[in-house]
N, C-alpha and C positions, 0 to 999 in steps of 0.2 A: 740314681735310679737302678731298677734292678735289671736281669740280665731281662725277665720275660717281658720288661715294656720294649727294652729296646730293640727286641727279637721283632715283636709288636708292629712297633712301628715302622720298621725296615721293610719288614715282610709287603706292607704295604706297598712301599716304594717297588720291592722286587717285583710285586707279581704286577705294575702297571707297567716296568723297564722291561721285561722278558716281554712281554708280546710286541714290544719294538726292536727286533734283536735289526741291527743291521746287513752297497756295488757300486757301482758308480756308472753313471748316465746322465743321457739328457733331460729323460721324464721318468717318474715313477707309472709303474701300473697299477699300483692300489694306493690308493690314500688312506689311513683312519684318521678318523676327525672324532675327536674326546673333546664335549663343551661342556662349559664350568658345570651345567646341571649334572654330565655324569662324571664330572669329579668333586662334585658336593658328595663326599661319603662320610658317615656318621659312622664311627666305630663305638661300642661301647662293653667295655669289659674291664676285669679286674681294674687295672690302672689306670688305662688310658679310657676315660668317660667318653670324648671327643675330640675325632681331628677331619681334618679338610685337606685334601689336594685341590687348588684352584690353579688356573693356569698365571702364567705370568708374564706380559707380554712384552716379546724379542728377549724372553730367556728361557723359560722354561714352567715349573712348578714354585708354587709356593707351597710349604706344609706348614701350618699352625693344630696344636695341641695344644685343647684347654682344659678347663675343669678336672683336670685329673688327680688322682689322691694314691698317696701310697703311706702303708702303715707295716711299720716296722717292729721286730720285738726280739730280744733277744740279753742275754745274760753278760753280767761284766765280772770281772775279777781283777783284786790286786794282793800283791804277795808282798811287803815291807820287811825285811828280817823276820822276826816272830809274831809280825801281822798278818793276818790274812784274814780279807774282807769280800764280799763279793754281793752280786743280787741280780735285779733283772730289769731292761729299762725298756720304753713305748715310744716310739718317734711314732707322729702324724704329721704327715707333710699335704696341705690342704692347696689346694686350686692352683695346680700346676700349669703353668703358661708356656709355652717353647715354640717358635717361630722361625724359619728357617729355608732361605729359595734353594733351591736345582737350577742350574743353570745347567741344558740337556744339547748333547751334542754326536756327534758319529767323527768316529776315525774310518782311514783307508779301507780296513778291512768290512764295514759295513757296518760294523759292532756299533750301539750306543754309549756314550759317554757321560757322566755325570758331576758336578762340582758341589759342592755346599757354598755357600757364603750368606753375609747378615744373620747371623745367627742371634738369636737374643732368648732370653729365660727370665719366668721370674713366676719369684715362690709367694704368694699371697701369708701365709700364715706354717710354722714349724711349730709343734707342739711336743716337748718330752717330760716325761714323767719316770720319775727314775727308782727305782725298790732297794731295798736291805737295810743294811744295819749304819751308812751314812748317807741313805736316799737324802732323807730328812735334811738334813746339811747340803746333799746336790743339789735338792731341788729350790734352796733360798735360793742359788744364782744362776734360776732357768732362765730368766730370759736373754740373761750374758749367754748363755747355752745353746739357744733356741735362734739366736740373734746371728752368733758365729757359725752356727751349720747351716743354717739358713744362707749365709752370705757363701759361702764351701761350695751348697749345691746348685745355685745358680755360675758358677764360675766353672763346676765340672759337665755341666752340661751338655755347654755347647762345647764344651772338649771333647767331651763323648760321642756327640753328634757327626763331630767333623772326620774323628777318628774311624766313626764307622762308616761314614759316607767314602771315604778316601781308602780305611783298610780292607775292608769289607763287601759293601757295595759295590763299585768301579771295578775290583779282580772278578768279584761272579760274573758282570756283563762283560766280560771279556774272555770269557771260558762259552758265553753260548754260540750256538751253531746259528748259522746265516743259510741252510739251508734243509731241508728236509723231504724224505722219499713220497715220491706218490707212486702208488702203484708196483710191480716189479721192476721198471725202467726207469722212469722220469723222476723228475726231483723238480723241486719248484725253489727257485732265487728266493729268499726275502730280506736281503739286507737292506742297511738302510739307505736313499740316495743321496740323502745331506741329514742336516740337523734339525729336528723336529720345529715347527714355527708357532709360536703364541702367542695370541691376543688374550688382550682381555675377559675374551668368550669363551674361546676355543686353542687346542694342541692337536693340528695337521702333523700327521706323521706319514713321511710318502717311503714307501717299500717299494724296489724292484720287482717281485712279484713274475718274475720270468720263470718257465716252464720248459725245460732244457730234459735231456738224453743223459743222463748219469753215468754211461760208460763210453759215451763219445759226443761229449760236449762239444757245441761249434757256436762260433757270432753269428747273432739273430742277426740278416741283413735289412733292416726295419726298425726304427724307432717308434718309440710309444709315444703316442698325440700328446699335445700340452689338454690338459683337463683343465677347463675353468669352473671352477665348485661354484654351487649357489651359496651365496653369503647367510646359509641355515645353520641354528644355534638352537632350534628351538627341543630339540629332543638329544637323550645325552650323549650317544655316541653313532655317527655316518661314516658308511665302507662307501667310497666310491673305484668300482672296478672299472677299467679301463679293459677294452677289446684288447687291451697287447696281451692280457694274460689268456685269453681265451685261443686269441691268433698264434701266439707260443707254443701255445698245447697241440692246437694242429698241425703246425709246421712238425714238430716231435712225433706227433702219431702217425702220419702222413708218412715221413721219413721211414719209419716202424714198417709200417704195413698194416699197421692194424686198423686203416680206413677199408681196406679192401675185402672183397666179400666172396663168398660160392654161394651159388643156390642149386641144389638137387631135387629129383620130382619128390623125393620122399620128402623134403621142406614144403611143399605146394599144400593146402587146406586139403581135406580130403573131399571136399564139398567143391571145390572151382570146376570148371566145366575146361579148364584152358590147363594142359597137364606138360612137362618139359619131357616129350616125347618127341620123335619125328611124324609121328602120327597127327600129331595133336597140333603142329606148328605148319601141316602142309597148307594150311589156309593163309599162309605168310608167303612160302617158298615153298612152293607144287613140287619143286624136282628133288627136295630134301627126302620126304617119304619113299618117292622110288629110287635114289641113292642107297639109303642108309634106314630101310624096313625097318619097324617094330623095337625101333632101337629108343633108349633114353638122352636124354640130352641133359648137356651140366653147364651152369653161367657162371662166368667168370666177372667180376665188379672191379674195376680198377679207376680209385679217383685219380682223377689226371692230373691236380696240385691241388694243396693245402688248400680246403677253404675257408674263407675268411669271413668271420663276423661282424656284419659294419650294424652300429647303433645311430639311428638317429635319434631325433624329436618323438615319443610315445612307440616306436617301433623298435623292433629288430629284424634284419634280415641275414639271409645267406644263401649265395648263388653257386652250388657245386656243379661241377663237371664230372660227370663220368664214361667210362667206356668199359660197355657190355661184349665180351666175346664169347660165341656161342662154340661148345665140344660136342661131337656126338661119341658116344661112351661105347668102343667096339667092341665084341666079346671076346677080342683079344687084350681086354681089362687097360689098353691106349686109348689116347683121345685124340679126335681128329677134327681141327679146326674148322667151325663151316660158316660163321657170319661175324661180325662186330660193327657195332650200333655204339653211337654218341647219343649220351643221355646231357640234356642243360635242363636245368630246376631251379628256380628263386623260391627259397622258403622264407616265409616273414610271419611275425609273430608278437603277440601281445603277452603281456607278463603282470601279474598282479601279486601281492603280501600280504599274509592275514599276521596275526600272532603267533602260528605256528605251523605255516606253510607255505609254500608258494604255487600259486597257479598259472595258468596261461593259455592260447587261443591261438590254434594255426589257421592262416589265411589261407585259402583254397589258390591255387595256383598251378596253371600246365604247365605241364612238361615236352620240352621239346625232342624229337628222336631223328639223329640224322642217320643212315647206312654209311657206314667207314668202307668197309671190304665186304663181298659176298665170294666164296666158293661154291656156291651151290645156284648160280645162276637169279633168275629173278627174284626178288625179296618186296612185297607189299608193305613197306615202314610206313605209308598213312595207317594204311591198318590198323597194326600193332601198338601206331602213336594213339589211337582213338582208344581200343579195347584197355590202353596203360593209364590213360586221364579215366577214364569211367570209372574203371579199380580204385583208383588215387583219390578223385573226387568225392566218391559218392560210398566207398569202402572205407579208404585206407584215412582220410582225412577225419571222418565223424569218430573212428575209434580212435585215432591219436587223442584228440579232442575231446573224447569222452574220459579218455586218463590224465590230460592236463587239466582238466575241471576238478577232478578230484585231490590233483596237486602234491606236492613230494614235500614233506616234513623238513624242517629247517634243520640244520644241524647244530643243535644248541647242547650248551653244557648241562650236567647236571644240576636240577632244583633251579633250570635257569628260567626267567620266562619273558618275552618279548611284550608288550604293548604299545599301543600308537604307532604303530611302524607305517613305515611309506616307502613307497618304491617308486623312483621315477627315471627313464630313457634319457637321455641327454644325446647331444654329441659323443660320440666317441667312448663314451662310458655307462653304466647304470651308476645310478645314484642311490644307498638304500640307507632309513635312518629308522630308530625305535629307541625307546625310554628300556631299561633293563631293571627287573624288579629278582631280586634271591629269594628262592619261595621256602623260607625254613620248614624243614621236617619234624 
């Protein structure tokens, strides 16, 4: 076979082994799940007419390549003392058969692993036709000819095969990375947690899927849920995301600080009626305006710990805690401490998938305000709780809601394109599947 089949067909294998690069744990937090439909793939080009990755189950892949043809051409010569002869011969090598499992696995390092074995080949029909000046005389004993190379390249085959699955294959997966950057700080785990699992249907492939601090890595104190997948085969490939990836990211961000926030009057709509003045907030705290006249004021946001995304049944929710501390802005360009409020919030939430975007739908829900500290003597917090729900409800809720309707583009590859997809909440994870169709150009 020549070097572009077996490029060919390898490349296949590669680019289904890299997206499993491989930690080691109790649970994974992403699953993919590859069923036989989306490893029913049809290749069809020069050589290789058609092949199949089917799963194999409690090993890995099966590849079979069939119908394939390859044709051959090229000049011979011989030089006998004062002879010299030469011309030009045509191999057809017709309805190439090759068979062949993976048995897929992980080392220590996360990395994936791969074996060949049962290899088998076999050549339906070898046609040569041979040119010059003793064609004529070759070609009386083609099929002694046709018979022997024929028996040649089904015995080199699967030598070929194994050699590349072993020389080739197996060192590339073990040069890929197990990790990758998000953002300027964080980095996300994906190695693998064991060895990918196969039924007859389906290839579960579970990744760590952890979202870590890149220049001060520390053990998540938390494990990720056991995820029990619905026994769905029916579309080709399901990501089931576990909240450890999402609960990762905030422990990380949290850590960071980049949960935490300012708000300044210049941030306020220009249109509110409620301005972060001492002016404007004596309707809270009377004795703030005659303290601290005509002065501006600046909020401080600090979530109190990570919060956490729990998934049930058709839902999601997330209950943050924060603490607002109020500065009045001196015009000795200091700030001076004058109130802090406990904000508690349950947001929950609906999530839907088209073909090429995702939508969803926030539940209307109060917010509790409790007074931590005052310096500036009485503080009206039903108040400010009521005028904060009215904003929230009847403002801040219908615009959320009016940009989750609209929906955020999936991040898909190029020419790539989703159909049949479904989305469903589970315990502890989302659940997402679709059929994947390559939209040639």
């Amino acid at each position: 076979m020549g070097t572009s089949t077996r490029t060919l067909c390898f490349l296949l294998l590669g680019l289904l082994l890299t997206s499993f690069p491989g930690a080691l744990g109790t649970n994974p937090g992403l699953v993919v799940r590859i069923t036989d439909k989306g490893l029913d793939l049809d290749i069809r080009s020069c050589e290789l007419r058609s092949s199949a990755l089917t799963p194999l189950s409690g090993q890995g892949l099966s590849l079979s390549i069939s119908d394939s043809f390859i044709q051959l051409q090229g000049k011979w010569k011989v030089r006998k003392s004062f002879v010299k002869l030469q011309g030009s011969f045509d191999v057809q090598v017709k309805d190439i058969t090759i068979s062949v499992n993976l048995v897929l696995g992980s080392e220590p390092s996360g990395r994936p692993t791969v074996m060949a074995f049962n290899c088998s080949s076999n050549i339906r029909d070898v046609e040569v036709d041979i040119s010059g000046r003793l064609g004529w005389l070759l070609n009386l004993f083609h099929n002694k000819i046709e018979s022997n190379f024929q028996k040649i390249l089904e015995t080199e085959i699967c030598k070929m095969v194994q050699k590349s699955v072993t020389s080739d294959l197996q060192p590339y997966l073990q040069t890929l990375p197990v990790t990758t950057k998000i953002g300027s700080f964080a980095g996300i785990d994906y190695s693998l947690m064991e060895a990918p699992q196969a039924t007859a249907q389906m290839l579960d492939v579970m990744l760590k899927a952890e979202i870590f601090n890149r220049d001060h890595r520390s053990p998540v104190d938390f494990l990720a849920p056991v995820m029990s997948l619905p026994e769905e085969h029916n579309r080709m490939v399901y990501f089931a995301i576990s909240d450890y990836v999402f609960n990762t990211a905030s422990l990380v961000y949290h850590k960071a600080g980049y949960l935490n926030f300012n708000i300044t009057d210049d941030m306020v709509p220009p249109t509110s009626n409620i301005r972060l003045t001492t002016k404007s907030f004596r309707v809270f705290a009377p004795r703030l305006a005659r303290q601290y006249p005509n002065m501006n004021l600046e909020l401080q946001g600090t979530v109190v710990s990570a919060p956490f995304l729990n998934f049930s049944p058709g839902n999601l929710s997330l209950a943050p805690e924060l603490e607002i501390e109020a500065f009045v802005l001196l015009p000795s360009s200091t700030r001076e401490p004058v109130f802090r409020l406990g904000v508690a919030s349950n947001v929950s939430a609906m999530l839907t998938v088209n073909t090429s975007k995702i939508t969803g739908f926030l539940k209307p829900e109060k917010i509790q305000v409790e007074l931590k500290e005052s310096k500036v003597g009485v503080f009206n917090v039903e108040m400010l709780a009521a005028l904060l729900n009215y904003y929230i409800l009847n403002i801040l809720y219908p615009e959320v809601n009016e940009k989750l309707a609209n929906g955020f583009p999936l991040p898909l590859l190029k020419h790539i394109q989703l159909y049949d997809p479904v989305l469903q909440i589970h315990k502890d994870f989302l659940f997402l599947g679709a059929n994947i169709q390559y939209m040639r150009v």
